[in-house]
C-alpha positions in Angstrom: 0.0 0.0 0.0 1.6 3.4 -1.6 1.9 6.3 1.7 1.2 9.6 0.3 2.8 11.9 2.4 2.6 15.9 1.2 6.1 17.7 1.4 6.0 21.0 3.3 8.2 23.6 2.2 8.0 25.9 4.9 9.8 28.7 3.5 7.2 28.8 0.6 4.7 28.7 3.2 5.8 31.6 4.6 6.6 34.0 1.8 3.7 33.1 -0.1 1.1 33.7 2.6 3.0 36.9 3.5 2.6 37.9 -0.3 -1.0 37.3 0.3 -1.6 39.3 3.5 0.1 42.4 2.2 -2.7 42.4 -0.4 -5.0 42.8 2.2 -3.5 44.1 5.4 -4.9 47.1 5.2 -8.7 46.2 5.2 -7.4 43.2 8.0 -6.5 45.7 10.3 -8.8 48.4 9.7 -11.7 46.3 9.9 -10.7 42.9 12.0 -7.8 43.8 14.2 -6.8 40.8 17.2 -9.2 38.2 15.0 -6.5 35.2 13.2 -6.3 34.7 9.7 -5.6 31.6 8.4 -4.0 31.9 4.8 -3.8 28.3 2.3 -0.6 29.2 0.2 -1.3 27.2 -2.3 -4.7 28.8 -3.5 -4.6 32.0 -1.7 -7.6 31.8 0.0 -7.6 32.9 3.9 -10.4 32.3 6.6 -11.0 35.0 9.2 -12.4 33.7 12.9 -12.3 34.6 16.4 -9.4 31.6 17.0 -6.9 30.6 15.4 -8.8 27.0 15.9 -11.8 28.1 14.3 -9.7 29.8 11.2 -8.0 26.7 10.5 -11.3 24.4 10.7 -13.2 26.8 8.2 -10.5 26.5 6.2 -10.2 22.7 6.5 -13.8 22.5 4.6 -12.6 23.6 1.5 -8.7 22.4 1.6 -8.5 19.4 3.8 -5.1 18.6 3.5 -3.9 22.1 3.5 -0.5 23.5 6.0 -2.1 26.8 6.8 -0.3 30.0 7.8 -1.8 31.6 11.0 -1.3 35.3 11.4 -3.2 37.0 14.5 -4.6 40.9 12.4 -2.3 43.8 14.1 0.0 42.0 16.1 3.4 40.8 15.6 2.8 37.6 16.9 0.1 34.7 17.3 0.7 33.6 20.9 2.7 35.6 23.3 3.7 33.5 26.6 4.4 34.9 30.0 6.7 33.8 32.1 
């Protein structure tokens, strides 16, 4: 039985789903700042939710297999832990 295992290449991950929010960082944090974006490199499509969960399992609907990118709108990071 054949495995078919999908190859991530996380730098294409990255600069493609950066590409991708430039085009519409504006609006994002005009309109939807602290809400997480989940972005599918691959088509370009991005889901917008309350969590990052939720972002990832609307997007999971339409591209099951998909790596998605997960920015957080206006901040420079997702997650921020306190020590």
């Amino acid at each position: 039985m054949e495995s078919r295992v999908k190859v991530v290449d996380k730098d294409f991950i990255v600069r493609k789903s950066e590409a991708i929010y430039q085009n519409i960082k504006t609006e994002m944090e005009a309109n939807h700042k602290g809400k997480f974006l989940a972005i599918d490199p691959e088509s370009g499509d991005y889901y917008l939710a309350k969590t990052s969960l939720e972002a990832i399992l609307n997007g999971r609907k339409e591209h099951p297999n998909t790596v998605f990118y997960i920015i957080r709108i206006g901040f420079p990071y997702v997650y921020r832990r306190r020590w």
